[in-house]
C-alpha positions in Angstrom: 0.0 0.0 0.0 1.2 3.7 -0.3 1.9 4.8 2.9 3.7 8.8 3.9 6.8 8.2 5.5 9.2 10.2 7.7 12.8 9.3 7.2 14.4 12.1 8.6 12.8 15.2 11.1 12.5 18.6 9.3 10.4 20.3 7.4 7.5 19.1 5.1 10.0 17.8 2.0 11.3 15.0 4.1 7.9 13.0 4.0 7.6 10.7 0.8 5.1 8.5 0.1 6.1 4.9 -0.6 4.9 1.5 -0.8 5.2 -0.2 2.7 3.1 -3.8 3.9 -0.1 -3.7 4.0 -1.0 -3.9 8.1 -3.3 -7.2 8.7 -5.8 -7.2 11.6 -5.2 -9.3 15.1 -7.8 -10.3 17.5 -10.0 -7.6 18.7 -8.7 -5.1 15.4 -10.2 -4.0 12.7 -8.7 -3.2 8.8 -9.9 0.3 7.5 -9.3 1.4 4.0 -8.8 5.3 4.9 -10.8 7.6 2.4 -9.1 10.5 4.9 -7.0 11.5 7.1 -7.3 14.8 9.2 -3.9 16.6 9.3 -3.2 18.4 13.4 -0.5 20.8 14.6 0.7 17.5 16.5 1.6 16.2 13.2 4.0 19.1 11.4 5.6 19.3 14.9 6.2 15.5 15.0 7.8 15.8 11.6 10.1 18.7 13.2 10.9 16.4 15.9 8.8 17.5 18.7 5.3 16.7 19.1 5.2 12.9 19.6 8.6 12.6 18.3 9.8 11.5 21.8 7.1 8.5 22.1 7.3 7.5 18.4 11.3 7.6 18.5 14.3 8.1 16.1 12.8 7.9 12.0 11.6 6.5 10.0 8.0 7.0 11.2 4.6 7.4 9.6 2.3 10.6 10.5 -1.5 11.0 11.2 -3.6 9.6 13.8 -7.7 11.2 12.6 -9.0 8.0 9.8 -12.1 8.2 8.5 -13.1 5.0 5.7 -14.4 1.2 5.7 -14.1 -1.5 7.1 -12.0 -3.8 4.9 -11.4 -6.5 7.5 -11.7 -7.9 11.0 -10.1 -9.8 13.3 -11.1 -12.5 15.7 -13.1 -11.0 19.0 -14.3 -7.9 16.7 -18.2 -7.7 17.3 -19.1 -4.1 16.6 -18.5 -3.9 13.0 -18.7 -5.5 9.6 -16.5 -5.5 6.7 -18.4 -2.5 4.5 -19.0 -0.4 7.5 -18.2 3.3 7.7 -15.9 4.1 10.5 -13.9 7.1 11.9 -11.7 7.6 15.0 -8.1 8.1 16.4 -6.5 5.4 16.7 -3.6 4.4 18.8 -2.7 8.6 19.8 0.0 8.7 21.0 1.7 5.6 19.6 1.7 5.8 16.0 -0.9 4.7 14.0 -0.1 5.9 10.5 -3.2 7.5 9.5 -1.6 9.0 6.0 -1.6 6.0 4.2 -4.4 3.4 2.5 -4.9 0.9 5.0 -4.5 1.3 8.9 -5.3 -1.4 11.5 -6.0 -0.3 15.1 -8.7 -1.8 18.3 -12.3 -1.8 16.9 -13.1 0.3 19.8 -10.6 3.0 19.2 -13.6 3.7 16.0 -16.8 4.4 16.0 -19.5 4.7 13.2 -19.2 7.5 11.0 -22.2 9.4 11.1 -24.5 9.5 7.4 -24.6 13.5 7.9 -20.9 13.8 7.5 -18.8 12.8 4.5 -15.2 11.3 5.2 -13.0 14.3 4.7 -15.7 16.1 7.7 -15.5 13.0 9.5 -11.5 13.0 9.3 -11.4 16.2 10.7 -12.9 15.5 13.7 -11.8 12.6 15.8 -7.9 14.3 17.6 -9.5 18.0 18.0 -13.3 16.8 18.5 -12.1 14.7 21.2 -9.6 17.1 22.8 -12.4 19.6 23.3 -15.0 16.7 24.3 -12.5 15.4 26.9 -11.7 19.1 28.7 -15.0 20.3 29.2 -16.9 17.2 29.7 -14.6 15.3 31.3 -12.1 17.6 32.9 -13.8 21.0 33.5 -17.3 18.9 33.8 -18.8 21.7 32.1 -22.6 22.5 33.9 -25.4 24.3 32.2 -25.2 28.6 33.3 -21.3 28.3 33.1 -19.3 30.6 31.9 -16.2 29.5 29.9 -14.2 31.7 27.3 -12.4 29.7 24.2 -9.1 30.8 23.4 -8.7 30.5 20.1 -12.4 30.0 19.1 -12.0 29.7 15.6 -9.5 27.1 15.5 -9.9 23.2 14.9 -10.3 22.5 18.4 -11.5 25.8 19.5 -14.5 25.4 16.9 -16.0 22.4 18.3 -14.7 23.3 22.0 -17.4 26.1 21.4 -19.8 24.3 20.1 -19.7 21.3 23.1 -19.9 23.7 25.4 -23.0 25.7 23.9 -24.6 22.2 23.6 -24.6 21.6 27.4 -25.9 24.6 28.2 -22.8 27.0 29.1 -22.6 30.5 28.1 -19.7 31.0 26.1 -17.0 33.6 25.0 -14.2 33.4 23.0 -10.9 34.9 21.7 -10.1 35.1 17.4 -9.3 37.7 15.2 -12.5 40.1 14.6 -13.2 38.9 11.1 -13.5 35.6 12.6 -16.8 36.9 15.2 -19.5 36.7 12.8 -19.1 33.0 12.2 -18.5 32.6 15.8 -21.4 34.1 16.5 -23.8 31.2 14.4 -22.0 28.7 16.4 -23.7 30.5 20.0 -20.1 32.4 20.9 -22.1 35.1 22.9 -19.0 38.0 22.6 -16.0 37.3 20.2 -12.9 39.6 21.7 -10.1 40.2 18.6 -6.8 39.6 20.9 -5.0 42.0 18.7 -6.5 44.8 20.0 -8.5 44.1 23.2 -7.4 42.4 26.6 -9.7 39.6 27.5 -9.2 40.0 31.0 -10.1 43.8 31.1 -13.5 42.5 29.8 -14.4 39.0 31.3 -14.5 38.5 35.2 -15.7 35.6 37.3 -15.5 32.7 34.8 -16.0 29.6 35.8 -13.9 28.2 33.5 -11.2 28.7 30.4 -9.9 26.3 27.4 -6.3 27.8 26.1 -5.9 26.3 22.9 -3.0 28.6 21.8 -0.6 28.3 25.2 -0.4 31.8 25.5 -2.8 33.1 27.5 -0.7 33.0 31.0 -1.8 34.7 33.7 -4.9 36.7 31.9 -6.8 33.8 32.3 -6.2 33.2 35.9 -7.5 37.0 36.3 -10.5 36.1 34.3 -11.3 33.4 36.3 -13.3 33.2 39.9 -11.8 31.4 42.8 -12.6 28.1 42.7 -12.2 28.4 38.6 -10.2 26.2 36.1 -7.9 26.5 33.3 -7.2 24.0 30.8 -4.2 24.7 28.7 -4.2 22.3 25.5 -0.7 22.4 23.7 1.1 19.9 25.4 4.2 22.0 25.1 2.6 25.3 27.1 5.6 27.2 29.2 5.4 28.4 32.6 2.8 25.6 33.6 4.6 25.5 37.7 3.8 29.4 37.4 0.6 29.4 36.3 -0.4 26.1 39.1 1.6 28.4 41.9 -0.4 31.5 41.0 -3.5 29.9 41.0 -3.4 27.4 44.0 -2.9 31.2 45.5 -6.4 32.1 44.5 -7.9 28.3 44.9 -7.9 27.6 41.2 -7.1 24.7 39.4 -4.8 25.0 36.3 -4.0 21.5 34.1 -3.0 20.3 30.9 -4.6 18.0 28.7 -3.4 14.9 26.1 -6.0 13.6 24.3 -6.5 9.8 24.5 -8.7 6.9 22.8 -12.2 7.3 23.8 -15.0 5.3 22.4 -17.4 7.3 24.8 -16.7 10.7 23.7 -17.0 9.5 20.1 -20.5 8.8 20.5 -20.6 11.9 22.6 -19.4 13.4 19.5 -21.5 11.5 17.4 -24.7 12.2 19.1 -24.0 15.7 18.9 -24.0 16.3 15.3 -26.9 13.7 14.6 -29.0 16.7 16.5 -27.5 18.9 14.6 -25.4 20.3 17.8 -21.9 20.2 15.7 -20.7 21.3 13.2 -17.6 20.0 11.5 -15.5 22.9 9.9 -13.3 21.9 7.0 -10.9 24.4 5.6 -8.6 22.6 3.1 -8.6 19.1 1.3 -5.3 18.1 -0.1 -4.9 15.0 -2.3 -2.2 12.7 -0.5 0.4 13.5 -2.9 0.0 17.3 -2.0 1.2 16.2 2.0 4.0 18.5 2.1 1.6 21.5 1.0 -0.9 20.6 3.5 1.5 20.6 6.4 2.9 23.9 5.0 -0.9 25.6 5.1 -1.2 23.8 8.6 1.9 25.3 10.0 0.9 28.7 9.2 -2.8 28.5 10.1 -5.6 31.3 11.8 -8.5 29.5 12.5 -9.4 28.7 8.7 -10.7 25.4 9.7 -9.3 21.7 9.6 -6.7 20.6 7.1 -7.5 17.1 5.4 -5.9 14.7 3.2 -7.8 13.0 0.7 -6.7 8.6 0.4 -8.8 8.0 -1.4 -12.2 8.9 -3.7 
């Protein structure tokens, strides 16, 4: 099968696409014939060498964790699915799981069944980010209905769907993107858009009851933001001053953490449920064709908020 490999870390010309084994199913796995493959931030900074770079190891490597395709085989144990089924999910985050490629093999329940609404390059897009933002407001922030909780980064391919979660259960929710950016905020139940360029969240928002950073730079403004008692979840793994920002807020009996997305056949149908009600929307920005992986990693790298970057395996 072809397959995009990393043979050396750098930037975007050292992945190739080549023919490696086809990956065969063992008990309890399923085969999927990947239509798409969502490209994340986590991947171009893998391919730098940071990122995942420290679980995956020294090259050569394979990229992509978010698969959306068909069953094309199952192994012994697998009772969920049938070969012909339409599946999406992340598998395997953070070992590797080689999502850019044609075929990728992976637990059954690291999938779940693509919903009809949603073609595969939508369903691609959604798995790493839809489940980062599932897994801090419903599972880490435990998000109640009245909260308040401002997005940083509102517009971006977590941020998006972190908004959109947290409208669906009832919160009341604010958000951080560049002003051109509010209007289609706004649709999505963002309440007050605030252009960080030129306006200081935390000279306008008080008494939150909670905060999602998804850039890693909103320091101590969001502690200020916050009530006592309040929480801030930073999302890029690689966020500086994290002992600060706990110090600073253990002061003022807040909670600060950090987040790594996992596996999580539960939030999937959380996710899934969702959009079936029409809760969700999946923003896509870009498709690229496989062979055009280096130019979707270089649109990735440089990225506003324009939506999720996919790659399309196959028609």
């Amino acid at each position: 099968m072809k397959a995009v490999v990393v043979h050396e870390f750098g930037e975007p010309e050292v992945m190739a696409i080549e023919d490696v084994p086809e990956p065969q199913p063992i008990p309890t796995e399923i085969q999927v014939r990947v239509h798409a493959a969502g490209v994340n931030p986590v991947d171009f900074k893998t391919r730098q060498g940071r990122g995942m770079a420290a679980v995956l190891g020294e090259p050569p490597l394979r990229l992509g964790w978010d698969v959306s395709g068909t069953v094309s085989a199952i192994g012994v144990g697998v009772t969920r699915f049938r070969v012909g089924d339409e599946v999406f999910g992340m598998p395997w985050f953070p070992r590797q799981a080689g999502a850019y490629a044609e075929y990728v093999t992976a637990p059954s329940r690291h999938f779940a069944a693509k919903p009809a609404v949603l073609s595969h390059e939508e369903a691609a897009a959604l798995p790493l980010a839809g489940l980062t933002a599932w897994q801090t407001l419903v599972d880490t922030i435990r998000l109640q209905s009245g909260d308040d909780v401002l997005v940083h980064g509102g517009a971006g391919g977590v941020g998006h769907l972190a908004v959109q979660i947290a409208r669906a259960r009832g919160a009341n929710v604010f958000a951080t993107a560049r002003a051109e950016q509010a209007n289609a905020l706004a649709k999505l139940g963002v309440e007050r858009t605030i252009d960080y360029r030129e306006e200081r969240f935390e000279d306008l928002l008080s008494d939150l009851d909670a905060v999602v950073d998804t850039t890693g730079r909103s320091g101590g403004g969001s502690l200020a933001a916050l009530r006592p008692g309040g929480i801030l979840v930073t999302v890029p793994s690689a966020t500086e001053g994290m002992d600060e920002l706990r110090r600073v807020a253990a002061e003022k009996s807040q909670r600060v953490t950090g987040i790594l997305v996992e596996p999580d056949p539960v939030g999937l149908a959380g996710l899934c449920h969702l959009i079936e009600d029409g809760h969700l929307q999946v923003h896509v920005g870009e498709v690229f064709d496989l062979a055009q992986v280096a130019d979707a990693h270089r649109m990735a790298e440089g990225s506003h908020g324009r939506g999720k970057i996919v790659l399309r395996v196959r028609s």
